[in-house]
Every structure is written in C-alpha cells, then in structure tokens.
N, C-alpha and C positions, 0 to 999 in steps of 0.2 A: 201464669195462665195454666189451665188445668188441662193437658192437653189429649185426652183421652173420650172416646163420641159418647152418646149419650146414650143412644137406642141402637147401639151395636146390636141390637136386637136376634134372639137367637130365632135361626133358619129366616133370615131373610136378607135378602139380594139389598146393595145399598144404595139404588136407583128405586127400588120395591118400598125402602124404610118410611120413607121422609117423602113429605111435601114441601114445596119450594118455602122460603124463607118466610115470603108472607104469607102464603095459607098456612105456614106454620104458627105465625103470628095469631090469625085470624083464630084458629081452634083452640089453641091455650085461653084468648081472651072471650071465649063464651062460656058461658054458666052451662050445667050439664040439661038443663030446661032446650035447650040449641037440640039436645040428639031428639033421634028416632023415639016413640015411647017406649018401645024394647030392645031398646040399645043396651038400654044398663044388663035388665037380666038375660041376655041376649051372652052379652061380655064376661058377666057372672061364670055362665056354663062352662067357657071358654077359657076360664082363666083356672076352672075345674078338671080342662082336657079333653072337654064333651063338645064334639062338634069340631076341631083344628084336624086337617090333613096335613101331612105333609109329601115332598114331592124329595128326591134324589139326582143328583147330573153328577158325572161320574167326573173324576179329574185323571188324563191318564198319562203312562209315562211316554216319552216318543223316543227311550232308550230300547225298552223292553216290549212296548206296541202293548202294556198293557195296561186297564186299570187302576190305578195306585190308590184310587180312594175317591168316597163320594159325600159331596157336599148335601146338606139337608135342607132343605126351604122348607117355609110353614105357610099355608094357605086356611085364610078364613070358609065360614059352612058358604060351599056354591050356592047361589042366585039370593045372597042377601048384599044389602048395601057396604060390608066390609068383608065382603070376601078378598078384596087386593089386600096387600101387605101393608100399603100405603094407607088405606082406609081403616085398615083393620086397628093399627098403631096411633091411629090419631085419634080414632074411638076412645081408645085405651087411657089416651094420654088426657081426654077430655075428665074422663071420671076416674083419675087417682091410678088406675090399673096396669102400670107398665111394669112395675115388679113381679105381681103375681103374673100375670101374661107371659112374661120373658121366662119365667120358671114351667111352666106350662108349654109354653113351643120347646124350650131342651127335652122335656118328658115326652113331647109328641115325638121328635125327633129321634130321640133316643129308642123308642119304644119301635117306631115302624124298621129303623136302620138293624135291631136284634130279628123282630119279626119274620122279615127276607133274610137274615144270616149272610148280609152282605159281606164281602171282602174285604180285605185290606184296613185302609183306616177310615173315618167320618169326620171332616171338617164340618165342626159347629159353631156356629155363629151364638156369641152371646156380648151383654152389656149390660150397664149396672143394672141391680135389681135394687130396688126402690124399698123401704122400711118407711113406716110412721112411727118418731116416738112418742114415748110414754106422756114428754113435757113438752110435746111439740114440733113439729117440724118434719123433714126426714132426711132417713140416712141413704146411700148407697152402699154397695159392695158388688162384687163378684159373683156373688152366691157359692162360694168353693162347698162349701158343707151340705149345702143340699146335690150342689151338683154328682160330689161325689156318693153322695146316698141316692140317687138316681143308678148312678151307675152300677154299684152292689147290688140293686134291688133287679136291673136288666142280667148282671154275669159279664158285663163287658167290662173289658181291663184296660184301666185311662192308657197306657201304653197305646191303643188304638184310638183314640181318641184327641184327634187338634182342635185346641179353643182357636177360634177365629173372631178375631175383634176390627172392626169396621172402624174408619178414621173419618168423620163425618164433624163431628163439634164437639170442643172441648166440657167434658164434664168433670170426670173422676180426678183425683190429685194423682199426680204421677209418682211420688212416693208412696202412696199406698198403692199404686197400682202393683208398680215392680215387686210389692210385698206381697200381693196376691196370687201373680205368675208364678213368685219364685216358690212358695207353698202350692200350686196347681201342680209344677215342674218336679216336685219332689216328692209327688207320689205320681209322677210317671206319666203324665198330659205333655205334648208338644204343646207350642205356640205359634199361631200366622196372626202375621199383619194385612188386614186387607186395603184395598182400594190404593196401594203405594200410586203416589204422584198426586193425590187426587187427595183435595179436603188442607186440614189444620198439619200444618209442621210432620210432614211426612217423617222426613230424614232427620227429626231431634226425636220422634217415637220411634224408629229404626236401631240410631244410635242408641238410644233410655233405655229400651226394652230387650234389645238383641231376642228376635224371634228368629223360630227354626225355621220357618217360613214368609214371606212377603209375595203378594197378590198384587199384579203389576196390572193397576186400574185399565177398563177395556177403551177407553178413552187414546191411550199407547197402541191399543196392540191393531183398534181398529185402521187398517188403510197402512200400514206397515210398512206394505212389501212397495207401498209410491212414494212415501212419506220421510224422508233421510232426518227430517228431524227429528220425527219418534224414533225412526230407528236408533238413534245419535241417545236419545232417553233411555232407552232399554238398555243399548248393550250399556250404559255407563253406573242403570241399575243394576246389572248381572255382573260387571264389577266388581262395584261394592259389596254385592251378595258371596262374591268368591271372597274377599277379604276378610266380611263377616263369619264367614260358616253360614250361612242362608241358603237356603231352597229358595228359587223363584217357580212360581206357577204364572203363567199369561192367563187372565184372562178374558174371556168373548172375542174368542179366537172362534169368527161367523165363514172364512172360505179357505180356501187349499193353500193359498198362494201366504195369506199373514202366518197360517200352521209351519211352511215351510222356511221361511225367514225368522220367525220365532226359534224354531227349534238348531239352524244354521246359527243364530248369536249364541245356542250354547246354553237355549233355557229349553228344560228338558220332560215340564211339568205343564199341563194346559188343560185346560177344559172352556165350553162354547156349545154354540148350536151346531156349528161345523161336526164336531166328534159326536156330542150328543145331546137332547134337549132332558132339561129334567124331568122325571117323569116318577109315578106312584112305584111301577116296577123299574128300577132304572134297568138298561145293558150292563151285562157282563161282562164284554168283551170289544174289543173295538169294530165298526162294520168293514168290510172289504174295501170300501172306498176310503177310508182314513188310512187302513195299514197301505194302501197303494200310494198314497201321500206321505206315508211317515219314509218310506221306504226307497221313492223317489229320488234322484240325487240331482239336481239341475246343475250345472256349472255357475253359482253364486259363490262368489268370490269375497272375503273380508281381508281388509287389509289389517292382518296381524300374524307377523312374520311367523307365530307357534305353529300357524296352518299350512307350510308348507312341506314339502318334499313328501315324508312318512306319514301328515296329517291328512294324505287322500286315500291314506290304508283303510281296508274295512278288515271286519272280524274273519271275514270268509277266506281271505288270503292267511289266516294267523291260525284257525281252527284248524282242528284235526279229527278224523272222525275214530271213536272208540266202539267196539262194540258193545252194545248194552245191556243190562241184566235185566230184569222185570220184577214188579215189587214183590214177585213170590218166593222169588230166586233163596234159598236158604243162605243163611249169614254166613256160614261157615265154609260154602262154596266159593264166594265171594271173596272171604280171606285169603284163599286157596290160591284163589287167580293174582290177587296183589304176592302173593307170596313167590307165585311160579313167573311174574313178570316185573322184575326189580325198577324198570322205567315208567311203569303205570303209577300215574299220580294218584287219578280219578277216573271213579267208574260213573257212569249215568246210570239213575233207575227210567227206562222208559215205558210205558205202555199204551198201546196202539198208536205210536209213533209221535205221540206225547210224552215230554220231560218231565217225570214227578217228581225225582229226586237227585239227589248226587251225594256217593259216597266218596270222601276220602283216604287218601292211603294214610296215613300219619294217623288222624283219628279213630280210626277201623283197629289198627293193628295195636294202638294206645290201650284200645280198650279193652280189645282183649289180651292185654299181656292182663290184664288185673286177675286175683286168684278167681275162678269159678264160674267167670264171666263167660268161658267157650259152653261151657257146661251149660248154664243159662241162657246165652243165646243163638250157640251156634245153630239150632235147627229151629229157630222161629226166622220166616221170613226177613230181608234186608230194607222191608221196608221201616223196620222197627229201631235201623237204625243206622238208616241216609235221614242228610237234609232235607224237608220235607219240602223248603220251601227256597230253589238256590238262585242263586241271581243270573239270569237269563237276556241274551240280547240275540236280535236278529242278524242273520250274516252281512245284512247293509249298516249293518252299525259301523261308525267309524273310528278309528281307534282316537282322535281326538277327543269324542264326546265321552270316552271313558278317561281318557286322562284328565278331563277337568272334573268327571266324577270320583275318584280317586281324591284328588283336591279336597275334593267335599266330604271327606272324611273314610270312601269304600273301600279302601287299598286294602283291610285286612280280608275281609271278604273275596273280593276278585282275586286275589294274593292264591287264596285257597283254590282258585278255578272258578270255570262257570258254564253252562249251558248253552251253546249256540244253534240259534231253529233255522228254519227258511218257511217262511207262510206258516209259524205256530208249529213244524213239523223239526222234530229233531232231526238237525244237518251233525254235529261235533261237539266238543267242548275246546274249552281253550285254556293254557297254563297263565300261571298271573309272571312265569318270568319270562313267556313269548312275547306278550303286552309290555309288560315294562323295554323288554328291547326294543320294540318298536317304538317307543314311546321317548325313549331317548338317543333313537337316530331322528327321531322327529325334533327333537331337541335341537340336536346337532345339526342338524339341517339348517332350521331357522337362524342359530347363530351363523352359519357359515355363509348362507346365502343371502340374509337383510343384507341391507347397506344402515353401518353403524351412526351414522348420522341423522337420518330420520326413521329405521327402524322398519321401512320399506324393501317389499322385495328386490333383487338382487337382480343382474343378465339371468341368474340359471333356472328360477323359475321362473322368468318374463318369455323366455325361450320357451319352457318346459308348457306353458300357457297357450300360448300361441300354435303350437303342434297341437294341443290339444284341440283346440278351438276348431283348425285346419281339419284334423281327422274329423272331429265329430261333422264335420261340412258345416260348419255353424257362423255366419257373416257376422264381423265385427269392421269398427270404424280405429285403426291404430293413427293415434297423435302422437306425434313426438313435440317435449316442448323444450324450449334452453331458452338461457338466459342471455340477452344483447348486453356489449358493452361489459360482462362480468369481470374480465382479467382485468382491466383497469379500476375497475371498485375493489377488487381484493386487492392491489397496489398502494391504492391509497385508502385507503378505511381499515385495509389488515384481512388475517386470515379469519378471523373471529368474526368479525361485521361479516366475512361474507359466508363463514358457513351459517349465520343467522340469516342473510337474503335465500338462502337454500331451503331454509327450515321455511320459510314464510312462503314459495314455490307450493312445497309439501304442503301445507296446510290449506291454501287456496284450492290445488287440483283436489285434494281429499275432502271440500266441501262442498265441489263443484259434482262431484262424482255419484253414482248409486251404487252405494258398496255391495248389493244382491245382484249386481247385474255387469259391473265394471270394474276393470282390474288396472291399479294404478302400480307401477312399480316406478323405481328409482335405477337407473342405467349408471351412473354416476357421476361426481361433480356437478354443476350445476343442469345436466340432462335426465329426464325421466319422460316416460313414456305412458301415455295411459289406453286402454283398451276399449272402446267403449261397443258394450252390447244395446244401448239406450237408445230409444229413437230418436231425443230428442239433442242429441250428442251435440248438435252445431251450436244449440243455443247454448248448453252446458261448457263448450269453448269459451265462447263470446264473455261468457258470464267471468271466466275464469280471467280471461285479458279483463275486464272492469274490477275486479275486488285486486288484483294486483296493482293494478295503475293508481287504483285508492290507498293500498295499504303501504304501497314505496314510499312516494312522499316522504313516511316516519324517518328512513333510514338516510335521508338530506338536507342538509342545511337550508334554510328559506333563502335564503340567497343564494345556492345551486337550483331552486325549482325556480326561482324567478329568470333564474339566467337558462332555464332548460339543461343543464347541465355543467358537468366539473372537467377541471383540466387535471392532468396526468402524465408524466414526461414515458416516452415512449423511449425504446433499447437505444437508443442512441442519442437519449438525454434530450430531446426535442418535447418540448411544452405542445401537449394537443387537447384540445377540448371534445371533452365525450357526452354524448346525449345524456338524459337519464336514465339507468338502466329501465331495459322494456323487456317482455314477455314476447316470443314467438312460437308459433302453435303450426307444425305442419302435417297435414291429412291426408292418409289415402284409406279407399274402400278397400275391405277386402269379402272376397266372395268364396265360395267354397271351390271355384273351379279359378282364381286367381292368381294364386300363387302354390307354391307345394310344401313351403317349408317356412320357419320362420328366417329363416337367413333371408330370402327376397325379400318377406315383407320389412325385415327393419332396414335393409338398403333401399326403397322406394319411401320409408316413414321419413329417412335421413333425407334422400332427395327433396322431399315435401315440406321436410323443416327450411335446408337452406335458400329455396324458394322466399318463406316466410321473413326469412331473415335480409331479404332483400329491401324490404320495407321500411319506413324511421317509425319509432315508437310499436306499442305492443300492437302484433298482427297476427292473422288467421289464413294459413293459406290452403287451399283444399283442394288437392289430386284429381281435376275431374274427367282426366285424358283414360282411357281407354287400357288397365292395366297390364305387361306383356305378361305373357307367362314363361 
C-alpha cells in the first residue's frame, strides 16, 4: 500500500482538504459539464496565483511564551462558490488541476509569509503535484525543484522552511517518498508529519519517514483535560516522540484548560483558536491571556517518578540576575568586563528591558585573541557580536520541561546559557551547569523516592504532596487501599505471583485515576494511597473494586474461584482456607481547616482502610464522621 495522502494540499487545514468519502466519490465520477460555466477559467487564474489568499495561525512555544512559527492556509477569491478549501480542491480535482493548484497555493504561501517578514519558521503544507505524460497517464512527485526555485526567487532559506505533509489516503510510494524528503532534507527543509492518530498507518509513516515534527490530530487534544484516554494517547505519542528525536506540536488547542494539560505531558509546541485564529496579518506575540495560561502552574500531578522532588523547580529559583550591557555598549568594553570578572560566563545585551542578545565569555574572548580582530572590532558596538537570537524562558519555566528539552537535542545551546524574563521583561540569565545540577538531583530524587516495583511515588513525596495540598487550603478525597488475604497468596503462589498481584493493584488505581488532577503513589508492599482532587472520586473507587474483582480471577485456579478461595497452612502448620484475594478501599475527606499536616491525615486514611477491611470481598468504606482536628 502506498501509504502517503493524496492532497496533502499545500496551506490547507486537513478537515478544509477533503469531502467525506462519498462526495468524494460523487465529484471524481462527473464529467467537467457537472461544474459552474466558469469554474474552469475561474480555476485557470488560480492555478496562475491570480485570485488565492492566504491566511497564517501562529504555532507557539509554551517554553519561551513565544512564536516559533506560522503555519499557512490558502483560501479561494471570497463570495464565489470555492472559496472553502474543501470546494476549492474538488473544483480542481474535477478538471485535471490539482498539480498546478498545489504549486500555486506554496507560491501564494510563500509569497505572503516573505511579504509580512514574518518570524521564525513557516509550516507548509504540500502533496503530490500531479504531471501528465507524454504517452499517457500521469505522474506524481513532490515538486522539490520548483519548490525550491520558489524559494530563491522569495530570499527565503529552506532552513526556515517545514514541509508539512497531511496523512489522509494513501497515494505516493513510500520509497520514493523517503527519496524526496531525504533530497528536500539535504538542502536544509525540516519535515512534519501531520494529523498523527488520525487517517492511514500513522505510526508505519512515523516510523518510514522519521520527521522532525508530528502534529498530534485535534481530535487528541480536543477535551483532554476530561478525557484519560486521550491523555493515555498523547503522552504515549510524546514518548515515542522523545525516543524518535521528534517535535510534537498539539493541535486545536480551543480552551485554557487542554493548553494546560498539553503543555504538563511535556508537549511544548501548539497552535488553536485558544492562542490564535489564523489570520491575513497573523500575531506576533502571544496575548496576555495565553501567557497567563502558559505561566499558570495548577497542582496537576503525572505519575512518572522523573517529576518529583527537583522537577517542581522553576528557572526563577536557578537564575541569577547580571547586569546588562545595551546593543551600543562598545565591544571592547565588554571584553574589559569579562576580563576584570573571572566568574562571569555571560553577559545579556538588553534594551528597554528587552533581551536582544547574549554575549559569551568563551566566544568573546575566542575571538579576539585572533590577530587584528580587537583592532577591527573593538569599537564597533556588541551588538555585532552577541547572539542575536538566545534561547529564552520564563522564570515559571520549570526545570523539568528543560530537561526533556535538552533530550531533544538543546543541551549545547543551554550548556552555553540563556535568558530568563518575567512578563517578556528581563528577570537574569541562567548557567547550563546550575540546570544540569538541578536536573540531576531531580534524577536522584526520582530514583530514591519511586517505589522500585511499580515506579510509583514513594511516603516522601506522598507526604511532601499532601502538605502541599494542606497549605495551598485545597480539599482532596485521600483513599488508602491494601490488599485482603495477601500474605497467604504470597505463601502459596510465591514471591513473584505476588509482586505481579502488586503490579495489577498499580495498574487498576492508575486507570481508574485522572492523572491532571490525582495523585496516586505507592506507600509500600501491597499498600498505596491515592489522592483524589476529582469530584467524581466515589465512583472512580467503585470502578477500581470492579476492574480488580474482574482481572484477579487470572491469577486462580478455576477450582479455587469455584470454591471462593485457597487453603494455606498458617505459623503453626494448621490448613486454613482463605477467600480470594479482594481490594479494600478506605476514605476520608479532607478540608483545608481538617487536618494540619500530612501525618493526621494518613492515620485517619489507615483508620478508614481498616474499617474497609472489616468487610469479605472487595469494599469501599468512606469516613463520613465529622473529622477531629
């Protein structure tokens, strides 16, 4: 199978492309007698560049609060019958014209995206472009050759430039595809995958193609922050993204709340209505209501032990504030200053309380050791010779989303330093060996405090949790749950059978759970404790005693489920018959003015369990007495 779309169409959205299957049907199987009477030379014009707008939606970072690049749509001439994307494309498709078209929207695209002298980089959307030959038939391709004579003819350098290919139905062969990319890639174009989840063989075009990028269909991202099984999709996309060397962008990222659980699993790329609609002049800049969202830090919990202890550091606690030069400031001054302060790394260039640049020491004084170089630049301004352009994050950055950024290939970059603002406003900068320390007690952490068994947090931050919870006055539901009957299954089934009934425990609470809103950790042995912020926590118990009651069974003989249970010689050699192991679940509220600390509340959780445990088979017992203080 050919597994590559068909009208990956360039600048357009892949909800915009395509008509449903059968009005796809329907428009191939009419003769071009079917269109408008000026459909054709109507499409003529268009396929000339006469008459196509196009529109921009910005995609931004939620590391840096800025920008990173804007994607291009193509829209048909307003108030005719293919002004949609949808319309316009099946016009096309009716009378032969999807190849000159597709070459025609990258030229509109191209052309408006130099125009504005937009920023950053331009994801563009393209797909085969269509040939007729000589003896019949036709070809596809890529269109590399014109594409890139587009580009010489605008000044723009493919280095800014991401092909974005759309996974809708299989058309092109996937050996010549990867033949295409790998000649786009080698004069300097990235690669996105779009629509991931969504369409023909996602993850065998993932794997085939290995792009810089993948566009994780809005279909995921919509409803997110309710939704545990997209989330359970994403983060397993952002995963494999980390393994690949892949960028993930979300998107149709439409409210605050999917922005915020997006960017918590550690995808750090988005664009939506929510940030910005696409538009003729897109934004610059993000509005005050996103960077209030980006910036935002809710108590959303993921259970993966790398996020504890050092992973709730931000930048603001690791910066340090330098004072700064201004782009006027003479080079030679600047040397002066590295020279006369042996500890200074890096200097900021700011101006009006704006970060433009960043000099370093290493490179500054590299360069001018060279012969004639002082001569040459010592009195031409420093800004001729800082970074013009350094890597930048906000003081609520957290040092975790830099360390998976790091992952992703920046270490050398941040290594060198970087810029940190507060509201766009230079706050400091920060060393790349202050980050790296932090970054491997954040390590250290996580090994020390998971429990090695299911890789679940530990007492020290289940503790450290719980205070937190307490100070911020913020009401949670704490379950403690254990296992009935366990010491006599590990008896007789072994050590192995039972740290397996442990691991099945883990798996149940962590499905039962909303990982943005609940924190489950592991207490140890067969006890763990879950936290829930959720309202709807009682049924999320409930649910938890049924998928355990279903999934034990496995680990019994049918002749122990028939009999309800196995016999087991107890310390003094006596044969006793034990139920089958059950689930007990014990709850108590907690309220901001209920307890003080976490030591009361997990002796009142412990009270609430052994209550539970009063009971035969898997039970739910729930604290509803008045709690002391």
């Amino acid at each position: 199978m050919n597994p590559l779309p068909p009208a990956a169409v360039a600048g357009i959205r892949p909800q915009e492309r395509f008509p449903s299957s059968s009005t796809a049907a329907s428009t191939t199987s009419h003769p071009p007698s079917y269109a408008e009477p000026d459909e054709a030379s109507l499409l003529a014009e268009l396929c000339e560049g006469v008459g196509l707008t196009c529109v921009f939606q910005p995609i931004v970072d939620f590391r840096t609060s800025e920008v990173a690049g804007y994607e291009g749509l193509v829209r048909g001439p307003a108030g005719t019958t293919i002004h949609s994307p949808m319309a316009l494309f099946a016009a096309a498709r009716r009378h032969g014209l999807l190849g000159p078209l597709e070459l025609a929207c990258r030229r509109t695209v191209l052309r408006g995206f130099v125009a504005q002298d937009l920023p950053e980089r331009l994801f563009l959307n393209i797909g085969p472009v269509t040939r007729a030959q000589p003896g019949g038939g036709v070809s596809e391709s890529l269109g590399l050759d014109e594409t890139f004579a587009m580009l010489q003819s605008f000044r723009l350098p493919p280095e800014r430039v991401v092909l974005e290919l759309t996974e809708h139905a299989p058309t092109l062969d996937l050996a010549s595809t990867r033949a295409s990319l790998a000649a786009y890639r080698a004069l300097g174009f990235e690669v996105a995958l779009d629509d991931m989840g969504e369409g023909y063989a996602s993850l065998r075009l993932w794997s085939e193609l290995r792009p810089d990028y993948v566009k994780i269909d809005r279909h995921f991202v919509d409803g997110i922050d309710t939704d545990t099984v997209k989330l359970q999709f994403v983060r397993s996309m952002r995963q494999i993204a980390e393994t690949s060397g892949t960028r993930v962008i979300a998107e149709g990222i439409e409210h605050a709340e999917e922005l915020q659980v997006v960017r918590d699993l550690g995808i750090f790329l988005g664009q939506g209505y929510f940030i910005a609609r696409p538009e003729a002049q897109p934004q610059r800049a993000i509005t005050a209501n996103v960077q209030e969202v980006v910036n935002e830090r809710r108590a959303y919990v993921h259970q993966q032990p790398s996020q504890l202890g050092a992973g709730n550091v931000t930048l603001e606690r690791i910066a340090s504030y330098v004072a700064p030069v201004s782009p006027d400031t003479r080079s030679e001054d600047v040397v002066a200053r590295f020279e006369s302060d042996p500890a200074l790394e890096v200097l900021p260039v700011v101006e009006r309380e704006r970060a433009v640049g960043l000099i370093g020491r290493a490179s500054l004084i590299g360069r001018f050791a060279r012969p004639f170089t002082r001569e040459l630049y010592g009195r031409k301004p420093c800004s001729a010779v800082m970074e013009p352009r350094p890597l930048t994050f906000d003081k609520g950055a957290r040092v975790e989303d830099l360390s998976r950024m790091i992952a992703e290939g920046a270490s050398r970059q941040i290594a060198a330093g970087f810029i940190v603002t507060d509201q766009g406003r230079y706050f400091g900068v920060a060393q790349g060996h202050a980050l790296m320390r932090h970054i491997t007690d954040m390590q250290l952490d996580a090994a020390r405090y998971a429990n090695p068994l299911t890789l679940l947090p530990g007492n020290v931050p289940i503790d450290d949790y719980m205070d937190r919870m307490i100070g911020e006055r913020q009401s949670f539901h704490a379950c403690y749950v254990d296992l009935d009957n366990f010491k006599p299954f590990n008896d007789v089934f072994g050590y192995r059978r039972g740290d397996d009934l442990i691991q099945l425990v883990a798996r149940v609470l962590m499905a039962v759970r909303n990982p943005e809103r609940d924190f489950l950790g592991h207490i140890g042995g067969d006890d763990f404790l879950i936290l829930f912020r959720s309202p709807d926590w009682e049924t999320r118990c409930r649910e938890a005693l049924t998928r355990f009651g279903e999934a034990v069974t496995e680990y019994f003989h049918p002749d122990q489920i028939a009999a309800g249970g196995f016999e087991a010689e107890d310390r003094r050699g006596m044969v006793i018959f034990h139920p089958i192991t059950s689930l007990s679940i014990g709850v108590v509220a907690v309220t901001p003015e209920s307890f003080p600390s976490h030591v009361e509340v997990s002796a009142a959780a412990a009270d609430a369990k052994k209550m539970a445990k009063r009971a035969l088979g898997n039970s739910l017992f729930i604290e509803r007495r008045r709690a002391h203080r």
